[in-house]
Each structure stands twice: as structure tokens, then as C-alpha cells.
N, C-alpha and C positions, 0 to 999 in steps of 0.2 A: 496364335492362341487367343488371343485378343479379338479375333473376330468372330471364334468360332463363340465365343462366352456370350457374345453380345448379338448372335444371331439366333441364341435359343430363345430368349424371351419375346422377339420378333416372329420366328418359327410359328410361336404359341397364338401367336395375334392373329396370322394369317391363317391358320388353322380352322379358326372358328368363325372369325370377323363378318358379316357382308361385306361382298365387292368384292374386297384382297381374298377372301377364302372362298372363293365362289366355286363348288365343286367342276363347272366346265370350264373352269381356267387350267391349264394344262398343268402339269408338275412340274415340270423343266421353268415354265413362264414363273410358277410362285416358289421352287428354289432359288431364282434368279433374282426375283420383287424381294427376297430373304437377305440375298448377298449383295443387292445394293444398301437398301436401308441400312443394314449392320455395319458396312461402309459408311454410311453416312450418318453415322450414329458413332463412331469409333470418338471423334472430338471432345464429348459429353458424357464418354461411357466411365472416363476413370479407372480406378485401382481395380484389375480383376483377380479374383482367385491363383497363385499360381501352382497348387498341387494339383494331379493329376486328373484328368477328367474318369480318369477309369478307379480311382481310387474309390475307397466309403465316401469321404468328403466331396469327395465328384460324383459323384451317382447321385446323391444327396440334392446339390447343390444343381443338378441338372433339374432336377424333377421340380425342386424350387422354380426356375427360371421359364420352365416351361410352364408351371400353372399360375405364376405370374401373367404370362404372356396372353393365354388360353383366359383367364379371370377377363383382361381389361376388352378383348375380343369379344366376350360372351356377353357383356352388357349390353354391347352395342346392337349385337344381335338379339338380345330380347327384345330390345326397342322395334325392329323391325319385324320381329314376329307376331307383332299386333297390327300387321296389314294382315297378313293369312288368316290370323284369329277374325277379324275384321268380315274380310270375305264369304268363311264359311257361315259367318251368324249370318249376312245378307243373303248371303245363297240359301239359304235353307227357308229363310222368310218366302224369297222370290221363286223356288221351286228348283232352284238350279241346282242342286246340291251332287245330283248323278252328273254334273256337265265335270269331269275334272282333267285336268293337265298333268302329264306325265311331266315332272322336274327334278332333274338329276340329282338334283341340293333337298328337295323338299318332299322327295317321292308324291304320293297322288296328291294333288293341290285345288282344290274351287277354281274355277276359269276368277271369278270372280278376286280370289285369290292371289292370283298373278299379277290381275288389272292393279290390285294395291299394291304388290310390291315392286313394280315399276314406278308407279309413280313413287314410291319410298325411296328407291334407288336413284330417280332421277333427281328428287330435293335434298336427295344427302350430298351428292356432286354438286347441286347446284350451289349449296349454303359451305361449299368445300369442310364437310364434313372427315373426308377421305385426310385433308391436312391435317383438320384440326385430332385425327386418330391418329397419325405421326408424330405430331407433337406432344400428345399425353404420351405416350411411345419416349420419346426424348427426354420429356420428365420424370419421367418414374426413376430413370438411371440415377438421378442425383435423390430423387426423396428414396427409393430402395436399390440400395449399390449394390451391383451383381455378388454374391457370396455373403450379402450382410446378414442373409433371412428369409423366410417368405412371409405370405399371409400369415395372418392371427386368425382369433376364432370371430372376433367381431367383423372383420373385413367378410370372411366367409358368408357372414349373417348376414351383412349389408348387401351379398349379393341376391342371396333368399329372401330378403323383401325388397331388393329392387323388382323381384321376377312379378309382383303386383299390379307396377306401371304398363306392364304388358296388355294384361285385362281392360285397367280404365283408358287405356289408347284406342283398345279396341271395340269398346262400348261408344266412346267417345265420335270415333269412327264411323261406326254403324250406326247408332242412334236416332239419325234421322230418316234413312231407308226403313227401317223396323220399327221405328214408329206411324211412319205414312203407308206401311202393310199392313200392320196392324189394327189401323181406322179403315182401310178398305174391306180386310177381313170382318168388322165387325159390320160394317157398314150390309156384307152379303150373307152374314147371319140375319140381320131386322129383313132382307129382301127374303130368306128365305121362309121366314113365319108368316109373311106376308102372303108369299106366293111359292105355295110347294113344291109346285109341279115342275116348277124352272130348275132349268139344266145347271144349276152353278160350276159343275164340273168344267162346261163345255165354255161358257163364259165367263166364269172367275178367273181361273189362270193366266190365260190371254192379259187382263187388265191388272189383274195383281203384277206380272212380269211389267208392263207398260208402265205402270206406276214407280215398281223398284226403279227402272231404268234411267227414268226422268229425275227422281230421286238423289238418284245416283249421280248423274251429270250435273245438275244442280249443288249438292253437299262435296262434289270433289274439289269446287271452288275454292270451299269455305276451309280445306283441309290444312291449309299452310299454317294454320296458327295452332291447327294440332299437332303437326310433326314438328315443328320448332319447341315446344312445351316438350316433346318425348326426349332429342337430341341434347334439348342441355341440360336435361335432368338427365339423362345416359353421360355425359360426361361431365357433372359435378359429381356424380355416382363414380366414377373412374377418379379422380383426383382424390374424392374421400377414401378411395380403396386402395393408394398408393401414397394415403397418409398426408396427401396436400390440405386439407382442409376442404 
């Protein structure tokens, strides 16, 4: 019974999370990622519920445990939906915006798209991000004891303005590809009052793309100090939302 209490609010996490919720992760693989954690979570879990899971108070008390779970997953993933956000503003500056990838998690997605949220995925492993969502995971059990309660209205709020850090990650992100389009656009406005007859079609493109790209290679350098600013405002946002401070 103890395990089953302690695997709903895990359930909720892997639901939604990157990584742990990654729709081409099989079912079998993340019912399994569900029942070990909750194993390994049993030490720290404490006093659970012990009326019936089928009862009012258990139906209750599930729904609680699973939008606990699905809240501290969903931050984490708004954090990471500011590479996609990311992507398509740059795609659409650079032209790419038809180029898109079919992803089973994100349905039609910018190529551009992708390109950020791999490297999103690869510095969230890298900075073992993957732990430290375990470990908010581990602590919530002691700041919200399974059957104590769920969310309030403020927690709720806090996750409706966290969904803002999405945007300036993604401005933040893109900002220097869209701005070095932006000077080249204008740059083939002065060329075209200049000289009307030029094909800008046939040669803006071309160098507008050359320009994103270089841009792009260039600013993906610089990105580590923006994903680090997103991750731990996504989890001092998760501690305030399970009451830690």
C-alpha cells in the first residue's frame, strides 16, 4: 500500500517531465522508472493514508498526489519549452520555418527547434539536472506528506507566472540570431532603393540563411549561462511550490 501511495506523485512527474516523460520512452521502461523510484523513495515517504484508495478520501487524495507530481514535472518543462519557443522565432527570421520535424512528444517542431532542444537535454544531464529532479521529488514527501493536502491557490499562481520565464529564455536565446537578421534585412532594404532592379529574392535568402547559421554557431557558445539562469529558477520555483522556501 505504501508503495502504491508513493508512486502516484512520481507517476505525475514522469508524465510530464523531460527526459523521464519523453513520449518514445516506452511504457513498460517508465512504469518501471515509476517502481523503482517509489522504492527508493519508500525511506523518506512516512506516514501514508491508510483508508482505501477506492474510497471518497482516496479518489481525493489520488488526484491530490498525482497533480502534485504532474505541478513539479511541468516547471521543468516549461523551462525546456523555451528551446522550441527559441527555434521557431530563429526559423522564421532565417526562412526555415517550412523545414519541420515530426516528434512524437512535440508533434511538427522547427528543425531549428530540435537543434535546441538537444542541446537543452544534453546540459540538463550534463549539470545532472535528472538528480537534482529526484531530489525535489524526495523532498516534497517531508514539506507535503502524502494525504496532508495538495496545492493552494497561490502555488497554482506561482506556476502561471512561472510559464513567463519560458518567453525571456526564449528571447534571451534567440536574440542574437534575430538581431544579426534583422541588420542584414535592413541592410537589403538601403540596397534595394539603391538598386531596384537586383534580384533580392535570388540573393537575400542565400546570405540571410548564411548569416543565421554562423550566428547560430557562434551564440550556441554563449548559451550555458542562459540555461543555467532557466534550471534554477525552475527549481527554486519547485521548492517554493512544495512550500520549501
Amino acid at each position: 500500500m505504501t508503495l502504491m501511495w508513493t508512486m502516484l506523485r512520481i507517476s505525475g512527474v514522469i508524465l510530464v517531465a523531460p527526459v523521464l516523460g519523453a513520449v518514445f520512452i516506452p511504457a513498460r521502461v517508465r512504469i518501471l522508472l515509476a517502481i523503482v523510484l517509489a522504492t527508493a523513495m519508500l525511506p523518506v515517504v512516512g506516514e501514508v493514508p491508510q483508508f482505501s484508495p477506492l474510497s471518497a478520501p482516496g479518489l481525493f487524495t489520488i488526484m491530490q498526489e498525482l497533480i502534485i507530481g504532474v505541478s513539479i514535472g511541468f516547471i521543468l518543462k516549461l523551462t525546456v519549452e523555451a528551446a522550441i519557443f527559441a527555434g521557431q522565432l530563429v526559423s522564421v527570421g532565417m526562412g526555415l520555418s517550412f523545414a519541420t520535424v515530426v516528434d512524437p512528444q512535440q508533434g511538427g517542431t522547427p528543425l531549428l527547434g530540435r537543434f535546441y532542444i538537444i542541446i537543452t537535454t544534453l546540459l540538463l544531464l550534463a549539470a545532472n539536472g535528472h538528480l537534482a529532479l529526484i531530489q525535489i521529488i524526495a523532498e516534497s514527501y517531508s514539506l507535503l506528506a502524502v494525504g496532508a493536502g495538495g496545492l493552494a491557490a497561490p502555488e497554482a499562481k506561482l506556476i502561471v507566472d512561472f510559464a513567463s520565464l519560458m518567453f525571456v529564455g526564449a528571447m534571451q536565446l534567440s536574440l542574437p540570431v534575430v538581431v544579426a537578421i534583422l541588420m542584414v534585412n535592413v541592410a537589403f532594404g538601403v540596397i534595394s532603393r539603391a538598386a531596384p532592379t537586383l534580384n533580392l529574392f535570388a540573393v537575400g535568402f542565400p546570405i540571410t540563411m548564411l548569416t543565421g547559421f554562423i550566428m547560430l554557431t557562434l551564440s550556441t557558445r554563449s548559451q550555458g549561462v542562459v540555461w543555467d539562469a532557466q534550471f534554477t529558477a525552475a527549481f527554486s520555483a519547485m521548492s517554493r511550490l512544495l512550500g520549501g522556501g
